[in-house]
C-alpha positions as CSV (number, residue, x, y, z in Angstrom):
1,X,0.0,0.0,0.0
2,X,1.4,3.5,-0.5
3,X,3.1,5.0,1.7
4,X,2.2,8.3,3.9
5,X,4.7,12.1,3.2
6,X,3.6,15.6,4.0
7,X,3.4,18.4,2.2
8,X,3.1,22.0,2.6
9,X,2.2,20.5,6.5
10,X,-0.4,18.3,5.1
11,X,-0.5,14.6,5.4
12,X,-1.2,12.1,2.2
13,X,-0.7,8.6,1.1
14,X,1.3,8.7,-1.6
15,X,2.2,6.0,-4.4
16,X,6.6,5.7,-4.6
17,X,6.8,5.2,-8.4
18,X,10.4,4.0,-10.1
19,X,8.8,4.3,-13.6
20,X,8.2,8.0,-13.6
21,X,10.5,11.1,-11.8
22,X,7.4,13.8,-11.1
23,X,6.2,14.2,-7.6
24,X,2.1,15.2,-7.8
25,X,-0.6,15.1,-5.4
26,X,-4.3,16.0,-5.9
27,X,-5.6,19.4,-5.8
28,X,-8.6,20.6,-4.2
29,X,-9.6,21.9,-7.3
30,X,-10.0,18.2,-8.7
31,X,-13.0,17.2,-8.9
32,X,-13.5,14.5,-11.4
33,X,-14.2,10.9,-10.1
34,X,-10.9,9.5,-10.2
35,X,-10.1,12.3,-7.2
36,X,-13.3,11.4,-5.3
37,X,-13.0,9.9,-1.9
38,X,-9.4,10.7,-1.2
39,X,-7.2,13.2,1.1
40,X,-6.3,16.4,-1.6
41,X,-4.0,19.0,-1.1
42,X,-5.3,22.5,0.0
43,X,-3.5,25.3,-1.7
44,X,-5.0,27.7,0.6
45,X,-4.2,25.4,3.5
46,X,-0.1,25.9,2.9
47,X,1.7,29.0,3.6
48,X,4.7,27.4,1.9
49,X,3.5,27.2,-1.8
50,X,4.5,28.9,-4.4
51,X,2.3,28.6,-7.5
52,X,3.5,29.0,-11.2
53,X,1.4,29.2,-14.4
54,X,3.1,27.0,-16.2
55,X,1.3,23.6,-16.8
56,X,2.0,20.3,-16.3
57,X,1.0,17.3,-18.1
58,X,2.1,13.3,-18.2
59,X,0.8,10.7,-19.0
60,X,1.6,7.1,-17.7
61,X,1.1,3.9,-19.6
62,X,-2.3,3.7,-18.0
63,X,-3.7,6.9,-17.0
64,X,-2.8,10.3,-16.8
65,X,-3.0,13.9,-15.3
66,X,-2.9,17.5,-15.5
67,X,-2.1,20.2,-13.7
68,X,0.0,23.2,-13.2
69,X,3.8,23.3,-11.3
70,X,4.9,25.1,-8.2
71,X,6.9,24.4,-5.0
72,X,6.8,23.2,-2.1
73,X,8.0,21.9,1.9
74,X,7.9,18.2,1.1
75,X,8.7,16.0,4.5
76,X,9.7,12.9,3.8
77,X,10.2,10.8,7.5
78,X,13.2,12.7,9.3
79,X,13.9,14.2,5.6
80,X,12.5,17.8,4.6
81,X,13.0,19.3,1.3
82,X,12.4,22.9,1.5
83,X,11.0,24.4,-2.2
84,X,10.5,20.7,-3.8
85,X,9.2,21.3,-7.5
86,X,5.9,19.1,-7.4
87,X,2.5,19.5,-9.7
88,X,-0.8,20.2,-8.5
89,X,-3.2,17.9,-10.4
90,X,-6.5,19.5,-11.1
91,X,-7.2,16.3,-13.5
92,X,-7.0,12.4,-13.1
93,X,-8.0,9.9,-15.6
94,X,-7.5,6.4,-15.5
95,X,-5.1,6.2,-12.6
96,X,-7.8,4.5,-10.2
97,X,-7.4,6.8,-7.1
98,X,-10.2,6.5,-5.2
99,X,-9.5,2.4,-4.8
100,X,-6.1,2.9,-4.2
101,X,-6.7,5.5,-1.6
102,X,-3.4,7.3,-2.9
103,X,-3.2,11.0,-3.3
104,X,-0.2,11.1,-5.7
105,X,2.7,9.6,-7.2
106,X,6.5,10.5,-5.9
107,X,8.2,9.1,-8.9
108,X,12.1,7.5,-8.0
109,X,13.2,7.2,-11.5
110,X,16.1,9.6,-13.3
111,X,15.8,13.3,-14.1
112,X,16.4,13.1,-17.8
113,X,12.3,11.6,-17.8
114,X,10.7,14.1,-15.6
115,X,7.9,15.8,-17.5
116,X,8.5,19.3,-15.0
117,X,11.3,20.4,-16.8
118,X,14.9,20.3,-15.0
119,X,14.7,24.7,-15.5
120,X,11.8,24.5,-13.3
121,X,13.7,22.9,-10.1
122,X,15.5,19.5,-9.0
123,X,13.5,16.6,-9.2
124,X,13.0,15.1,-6.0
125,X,15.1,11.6,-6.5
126,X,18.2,14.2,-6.4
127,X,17.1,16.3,-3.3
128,X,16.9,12.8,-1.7
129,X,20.4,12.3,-2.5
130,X,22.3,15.2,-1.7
131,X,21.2,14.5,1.8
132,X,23.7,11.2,1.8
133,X,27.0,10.4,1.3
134,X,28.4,7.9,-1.6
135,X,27.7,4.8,0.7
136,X,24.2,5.8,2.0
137,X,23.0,6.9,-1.3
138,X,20.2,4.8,-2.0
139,X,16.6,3.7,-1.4
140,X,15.4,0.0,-1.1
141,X,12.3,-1.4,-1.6
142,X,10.5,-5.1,-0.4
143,X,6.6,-5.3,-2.1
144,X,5.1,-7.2,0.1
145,X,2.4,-9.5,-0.2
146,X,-0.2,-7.7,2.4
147,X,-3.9,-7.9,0.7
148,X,-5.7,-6.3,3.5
149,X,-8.3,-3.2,2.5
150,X,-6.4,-1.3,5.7
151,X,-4.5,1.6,3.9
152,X,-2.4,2.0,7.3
153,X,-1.7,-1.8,7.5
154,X,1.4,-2.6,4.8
155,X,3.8,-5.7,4.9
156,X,6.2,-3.4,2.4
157,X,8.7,-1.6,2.9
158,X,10.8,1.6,1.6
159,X,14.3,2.8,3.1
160,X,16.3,5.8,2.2
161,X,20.3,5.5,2.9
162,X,19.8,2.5,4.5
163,X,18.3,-1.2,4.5
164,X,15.6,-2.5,6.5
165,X,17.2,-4.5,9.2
166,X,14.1,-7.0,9.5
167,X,15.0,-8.2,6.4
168,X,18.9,-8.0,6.0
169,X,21.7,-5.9,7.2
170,X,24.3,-7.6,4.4
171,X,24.4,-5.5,1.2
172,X,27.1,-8.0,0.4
173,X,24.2,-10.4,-0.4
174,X,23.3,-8.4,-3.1
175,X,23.9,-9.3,-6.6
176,X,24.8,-5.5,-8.4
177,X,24.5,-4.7,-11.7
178,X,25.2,-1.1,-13.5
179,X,21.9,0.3,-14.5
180,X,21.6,0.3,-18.5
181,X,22.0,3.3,-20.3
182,X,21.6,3.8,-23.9
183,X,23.9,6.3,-23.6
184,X,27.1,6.8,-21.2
185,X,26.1,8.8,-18.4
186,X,22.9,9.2,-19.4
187,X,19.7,7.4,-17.5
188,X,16.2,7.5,-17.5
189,X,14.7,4.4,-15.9
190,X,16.1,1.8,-13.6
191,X,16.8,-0.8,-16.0
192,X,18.5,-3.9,-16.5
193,X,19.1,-7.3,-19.0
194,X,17.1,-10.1,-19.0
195,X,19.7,-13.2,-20.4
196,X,16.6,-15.4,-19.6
197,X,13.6,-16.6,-18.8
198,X,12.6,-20.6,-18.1
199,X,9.4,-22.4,-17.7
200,X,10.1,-25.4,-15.3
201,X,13.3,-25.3,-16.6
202,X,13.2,-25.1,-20.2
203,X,14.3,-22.0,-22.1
204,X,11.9,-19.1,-23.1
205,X,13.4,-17.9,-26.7
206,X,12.9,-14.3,-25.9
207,X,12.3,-11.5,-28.9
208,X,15.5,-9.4,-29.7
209,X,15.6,-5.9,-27.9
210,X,14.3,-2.6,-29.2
211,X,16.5,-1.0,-26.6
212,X,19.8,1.0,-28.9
213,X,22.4,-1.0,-27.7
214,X,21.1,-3.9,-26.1
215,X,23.1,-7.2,-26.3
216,X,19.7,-8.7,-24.6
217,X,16.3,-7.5,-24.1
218,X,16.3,-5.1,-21.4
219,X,13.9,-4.9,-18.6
220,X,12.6,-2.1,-15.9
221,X,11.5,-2.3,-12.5
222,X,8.4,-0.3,-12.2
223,X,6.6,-0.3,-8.4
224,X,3.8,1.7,-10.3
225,X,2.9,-1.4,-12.4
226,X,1.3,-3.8,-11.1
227,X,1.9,-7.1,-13.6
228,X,5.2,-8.1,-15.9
229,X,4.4,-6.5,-19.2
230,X,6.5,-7.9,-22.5
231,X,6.2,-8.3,-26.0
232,X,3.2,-10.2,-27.5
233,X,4.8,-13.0,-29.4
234,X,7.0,-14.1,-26.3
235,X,3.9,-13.5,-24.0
236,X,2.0,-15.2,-26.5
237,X,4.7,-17.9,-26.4
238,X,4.7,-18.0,-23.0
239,X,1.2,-18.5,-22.2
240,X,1.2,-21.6,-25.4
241,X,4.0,-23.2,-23.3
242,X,2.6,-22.9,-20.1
243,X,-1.2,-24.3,-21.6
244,X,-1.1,-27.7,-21.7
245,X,-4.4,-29.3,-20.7
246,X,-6.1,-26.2,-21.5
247,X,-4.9,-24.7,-18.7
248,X,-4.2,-21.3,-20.5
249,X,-6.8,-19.1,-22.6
250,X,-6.8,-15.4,-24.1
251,X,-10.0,-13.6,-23.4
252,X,-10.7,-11.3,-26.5
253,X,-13.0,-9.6,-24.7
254,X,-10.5,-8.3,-21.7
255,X,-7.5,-8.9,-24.6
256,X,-6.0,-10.6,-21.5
257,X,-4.5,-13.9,-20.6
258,X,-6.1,-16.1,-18.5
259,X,-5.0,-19.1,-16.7
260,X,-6.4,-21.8,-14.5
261,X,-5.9,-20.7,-11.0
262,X,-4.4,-24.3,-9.5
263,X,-1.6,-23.8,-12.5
264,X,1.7,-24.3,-10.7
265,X,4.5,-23.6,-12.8
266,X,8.3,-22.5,-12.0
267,X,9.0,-19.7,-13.6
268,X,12.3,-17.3,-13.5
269,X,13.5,-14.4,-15.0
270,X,17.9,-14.3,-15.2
271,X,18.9,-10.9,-14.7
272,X,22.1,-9.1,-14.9
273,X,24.7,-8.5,-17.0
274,X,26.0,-12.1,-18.9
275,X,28.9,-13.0,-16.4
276,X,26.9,-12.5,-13.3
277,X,23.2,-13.0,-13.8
278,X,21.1,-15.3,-11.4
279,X,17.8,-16.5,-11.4
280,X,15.1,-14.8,-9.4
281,X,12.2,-17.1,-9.4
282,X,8.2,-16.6,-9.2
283,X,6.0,-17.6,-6.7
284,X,3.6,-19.4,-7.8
285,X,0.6,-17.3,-7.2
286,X,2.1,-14.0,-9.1
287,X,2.4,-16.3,-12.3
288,X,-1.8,-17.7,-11.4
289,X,-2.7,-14.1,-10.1
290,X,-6.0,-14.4,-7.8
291,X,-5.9,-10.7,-6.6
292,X,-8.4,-9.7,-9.4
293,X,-11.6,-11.1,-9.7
294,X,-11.3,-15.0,-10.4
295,X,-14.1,-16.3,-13.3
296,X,-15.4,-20.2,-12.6
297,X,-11.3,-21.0,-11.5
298,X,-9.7,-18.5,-14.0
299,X,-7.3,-16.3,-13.1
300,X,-5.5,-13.1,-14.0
301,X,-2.1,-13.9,-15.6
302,X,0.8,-12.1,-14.0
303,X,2.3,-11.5,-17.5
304,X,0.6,-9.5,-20.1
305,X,1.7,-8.2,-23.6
306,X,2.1,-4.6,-24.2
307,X,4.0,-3.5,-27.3
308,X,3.2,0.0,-26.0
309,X,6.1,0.0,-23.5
310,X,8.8,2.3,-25.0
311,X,11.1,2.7,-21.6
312,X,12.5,-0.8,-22.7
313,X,11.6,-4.3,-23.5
314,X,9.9,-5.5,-20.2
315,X,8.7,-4.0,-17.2
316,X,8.8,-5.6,-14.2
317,X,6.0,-4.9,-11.8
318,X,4.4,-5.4,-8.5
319,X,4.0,-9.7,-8.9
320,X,7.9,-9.8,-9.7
321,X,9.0,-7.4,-7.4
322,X,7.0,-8.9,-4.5
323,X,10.3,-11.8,-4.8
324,X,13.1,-9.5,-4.5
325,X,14.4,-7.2,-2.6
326,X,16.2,-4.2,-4.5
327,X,18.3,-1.6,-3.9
328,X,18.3,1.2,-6.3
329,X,21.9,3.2,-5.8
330,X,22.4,6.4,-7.1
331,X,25.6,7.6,-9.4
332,X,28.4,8.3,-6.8
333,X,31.8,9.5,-7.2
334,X,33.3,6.2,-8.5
335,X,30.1,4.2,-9.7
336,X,27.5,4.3,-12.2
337,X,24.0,4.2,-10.8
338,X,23.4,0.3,-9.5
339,X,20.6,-1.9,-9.3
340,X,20.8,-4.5,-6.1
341,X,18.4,-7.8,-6.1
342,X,18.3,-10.0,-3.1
343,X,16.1,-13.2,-3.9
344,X,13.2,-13.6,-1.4
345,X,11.3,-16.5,-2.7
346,X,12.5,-20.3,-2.2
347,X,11.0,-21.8,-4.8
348,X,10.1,-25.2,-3.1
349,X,8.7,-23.5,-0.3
350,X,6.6,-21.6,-2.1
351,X,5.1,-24.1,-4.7
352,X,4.3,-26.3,-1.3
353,X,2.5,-23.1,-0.1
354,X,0.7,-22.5,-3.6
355,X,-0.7,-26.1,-3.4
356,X,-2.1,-25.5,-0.1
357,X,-3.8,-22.7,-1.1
358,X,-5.1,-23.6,-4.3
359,X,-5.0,-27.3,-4.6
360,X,-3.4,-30.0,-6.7
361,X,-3.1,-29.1,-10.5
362,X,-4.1,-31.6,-12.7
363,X,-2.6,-30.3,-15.9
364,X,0.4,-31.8,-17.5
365,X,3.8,-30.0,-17.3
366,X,4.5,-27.3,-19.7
367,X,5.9,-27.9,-23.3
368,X,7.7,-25.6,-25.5
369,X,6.9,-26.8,-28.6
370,X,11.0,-26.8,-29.6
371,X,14.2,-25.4,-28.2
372,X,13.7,-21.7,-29.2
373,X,10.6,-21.2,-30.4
374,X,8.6,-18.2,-29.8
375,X,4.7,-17.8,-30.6
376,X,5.5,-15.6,-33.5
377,X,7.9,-18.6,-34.7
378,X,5.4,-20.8,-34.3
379,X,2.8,-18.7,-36.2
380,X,4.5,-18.0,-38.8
381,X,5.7,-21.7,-39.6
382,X,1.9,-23.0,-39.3
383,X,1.2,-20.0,-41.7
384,X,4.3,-21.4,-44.3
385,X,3.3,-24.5,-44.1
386,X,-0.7,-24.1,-45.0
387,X,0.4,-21.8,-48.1
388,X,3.4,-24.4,-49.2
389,X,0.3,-27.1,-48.2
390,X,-2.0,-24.9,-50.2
391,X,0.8,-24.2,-53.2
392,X,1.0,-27.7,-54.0
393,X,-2.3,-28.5,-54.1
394,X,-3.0,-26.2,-57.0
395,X,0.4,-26.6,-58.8
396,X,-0.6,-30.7,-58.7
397,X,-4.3,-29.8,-59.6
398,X,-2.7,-27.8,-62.2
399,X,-0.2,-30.2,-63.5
400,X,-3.0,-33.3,-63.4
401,X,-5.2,-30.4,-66.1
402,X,-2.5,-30.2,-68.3
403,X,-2.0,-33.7,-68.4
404,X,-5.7,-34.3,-68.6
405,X,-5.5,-32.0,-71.2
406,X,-2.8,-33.6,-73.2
407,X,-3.8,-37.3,-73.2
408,X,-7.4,-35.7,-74.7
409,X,-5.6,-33.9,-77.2
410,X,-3.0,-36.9,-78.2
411,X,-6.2,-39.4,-78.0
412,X,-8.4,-37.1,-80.3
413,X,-5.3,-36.9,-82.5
414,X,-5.4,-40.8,-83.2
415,X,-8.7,-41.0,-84.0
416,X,-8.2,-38.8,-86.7
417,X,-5.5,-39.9,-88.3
């Protein structure tokens, strides 16, 4: 659940975001339905704010808002941030608000993707930093798996410059790889390669990246999605493999996949750079997600196609970040900016808990149909082989006419001679 900051002396929950770099919060001037229900901002309230005329707009993969930019006291636990540049939103759309209970979005990704423009103020990931030193200089996140409707109540956790000890005191159990960057010294989101992805073992061929100068496709971690979001033919691909028994479907209604919710799979993304990527495994239960509504033992799958993503290849949401725990380090004096994963999920323990909860599954295990194949493969050969299937047919139909043709003309020949 999001988290609670103040602002201008006025308490909110708030949404931490590491796929976007804007801090908003809802106005009181917001009054469509998206901002119904929920705690907004008073400007009149705040003796602290500053207000512009310039406007802002962004919009998210899902969603979006407008508003108009100014500054503000932001406080932040023991952290305040004197003139923070932040939006007002006078317009939501899309962004489900008044479910979430969530005011705003403090976006934790890089500068270069803000949509307040860096001439307007610092962005509030690098007012965060300039409070620590090289070593403290990060945050760290742990989704947890807390479903209660309590706002208050959350299992997750956030931590700025340090970790949470309830979970690990040991940074070096960490695996650290350089955040990707197009360009040298240039970032926009919290990104790293994906070498590989396995279904009970057995390799996912995955689509070559998009992503300018990407050996592999490249993924980023995104606390403001909630699902893993990739390209349709390996989604596609994924979903075939995994769908033995009919255990998988695609609703056209929804354009979503579906899957039986007693499907217990073992599936892991590799992640890192080639010569020290690991596994990080998914329970079972973000793969079969249940937290939508279930239909007659379908469920939600966890991973979804969206060719819309531009930021990279995949993005790694809420139901894989719910098994790591990360630490996102900023640029320091002798490092790049980092991305730490921890693994959280034992993969026995939690297929043993699955099966608890949602009972044996009768299907049989998952096939890929060969080594490498991706649903777009696999499309496209059926496809080649009905018109090769289809070409034959009418160059033998043709060749049996012309032959037919032939022996008629050679037998009417002989009679007349």
């Amino acid at each position: 659940m999001p988290p609670i900051y103040s602002i201008g002396g006025q308490d909110f929950w708030i949404t931490f975001d590491t796929g976007s770099s804007d801090l908003w919060v809802v106005s009181s001037d917001c009054t469509n339905s998206d901002c119904q229900g929920i705690t907004r901002y008073s400007p009149s309230s705040s003796s602290t704010l500053t207000l512009s005329d310039q406007p802002f707009e962004l919009a998210y993969l899902v969603g979006s808002v407008l508003g108009t930019i100014g500054t503000e006291t932001v406080t932040l636990g023991p952290y305040e941030i004197s003139s923070q540049t932040f939006a007002l939103a006078n317009q939501t759309s899309g962004l489900g608000l008044s479910y979430t209970g969530s005011s705003g979005i403090l976006g934790l990704s890089f500068p270069l993707v803000a949509s307040i423009p860096l001439t307007s103020g610092t962005p509030i990931l690098d007012n965060l930093f300039a409070h620590f030193d090289d070593q403290h200089r990060f945050f760290a996140f742990k989704l947890g798996r807390n479903e209660s409707q309590d706002i208050s109540y959350s299992d997750s956790s956030l931590t700025i410059g340090e970790l949470d000890s309830s979970l690990t005191n040991d940074t070096s159990q960490f695996v650290f790889t350089p955040v990707f960057a197009s360009t040298p010294d240039e970032y926009d989101f919290w990104k790293l390669p994906i070498q590989q992805v396995t279904i009970n073992d057995q390799v996912l061929a995955l689509s070559r990246s998009l992503v300018r100068g990407a050996p592999s496709p490249i993924a980023v971690l995104d606390t403001g999605t909630t699902l893993i979001l990739g390209p349709t033919a390996d989604v596609d691909a994924f979903w075939y493999a995994i769908g033995t028994g009919g255990s998988t479907r695609y609703n056209q209604q929804t354009q979503t996949w579906q899957v039986r919710c007693e499907r217990a799979v073992d599936v892991r993304f590799k992640l890192g750079n080639s010569d020290t990527a690991k596994d990080y495994p998914l329970h079972p239960e973000d793969v079969s997600w249940a937290e939508s509504e279930t239909q007659d033992g379908w469920c939600t799958g966890g991973i979804q196609a969206n060719n819309a993503v531009n930021s990279g290849d995949w993005l790694l949401g809420a139901v894989f970040l719910r098994n790591v725990y990360v630490i996102h380090q900023g640029p320091t004096s002798s490092n790049t900016p980092m991305i730490g994963l921890l693994n959280t999920t034992d993969p026995s323990a939690a297929l043993a808990e699955f099966t608890s909860s949602r009972g044996q599954d009768p299907a049989p295990p998952p096939s890929l149909l060969r080594p490498g194949s991706s649903a777009t493969e696999m499309r496209d050969t059926l496809a080649t082989c009905v018109v090769c299937g289809v070409c034959g047919f009418l160059i033998g139909a043709i060749g049996i006419v012309i032959y037919r043709v032939r022996q008629q003309r050679r037998s009417q020949g002989r009679v007349h001679i």
